[in-house]
Phi, psi and omega in degrees: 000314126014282195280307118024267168328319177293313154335281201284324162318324168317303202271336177293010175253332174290296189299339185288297198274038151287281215302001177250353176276322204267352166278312155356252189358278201311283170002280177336306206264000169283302173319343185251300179328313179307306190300321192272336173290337183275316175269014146286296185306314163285351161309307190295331174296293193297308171315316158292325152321306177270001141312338194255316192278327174292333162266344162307279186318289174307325153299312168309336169281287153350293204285341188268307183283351177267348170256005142287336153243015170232143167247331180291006198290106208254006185118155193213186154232129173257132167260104185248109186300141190314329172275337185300005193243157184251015177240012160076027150218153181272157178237158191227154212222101202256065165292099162246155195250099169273133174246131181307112141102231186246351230250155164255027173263094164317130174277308240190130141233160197202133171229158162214151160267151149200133176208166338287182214254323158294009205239178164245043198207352186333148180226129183261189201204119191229198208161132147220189192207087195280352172255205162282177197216088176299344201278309173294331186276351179255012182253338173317142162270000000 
């Protein structure tokens, strides 16, 4: 009887530690899933960022080359469509242009980007050029 006894104990000890190996596990493989979903999403987090600073950085250059040939140039909202980007959402661009006085000499530029523009997670971007752009006024006619 003994021996028996022993028997059934073995295995209910073997079933214990299955069933603590096998809650591990899950545990294990819950932690790794969560882990691969958080460096998907920062993936995705860094990539609209630098999608968002790089359309700030291009407005501003926008804003430099449109007031070297139009000096009357006050700012625009650019709207950049969703195929033209490379991760499929469109971003939109805020260009403003201050000019002293009445003079068609820039005071100021401010851009702020957001993209994407479709998301409720949009991230913005801003860039200026707070002095004046003696550089620009000499290429202005």
């Amino acid at each position: 009887m003994n021996c028996s006894f022993s028997g059934r104990s073995r295995h209910g000890a073997i079933l214990v530690a299955v069933l603590v190996v096998a809650i591990l596990a899950g545990f294990f493989g819950l932690h790794l899933a969560q882990s691969i979903v958080r460096e998907y999403r920062l993936t995705q987090l860094h990539r609209d960022l630098a999608q968002c600073q790089l359309l700030a950085d291009a407005g501003l250059d926008r804003a430099f080359a449109m007031v070297a040939t139009d000096g009357g140039y006050r700012g625009e909202t650019w709207s950049i469509a969703a195929d033209e980007l490379s991760a499929g959402h469109s971003g939109s661009v805020q260009i403003e242009v201050q000019h002293q006085g009445n003079s068609m000499k820039v005071k100021s530029i401010s851009v702020v980007a957001r993209y994407p523009v479709d998301s409720p997670r949009s991230i913005t971007a801003k860039r200026s050029w707070p002095r004046p752009l003696e550089t620009l006024s000499a290429l202005q006619p």
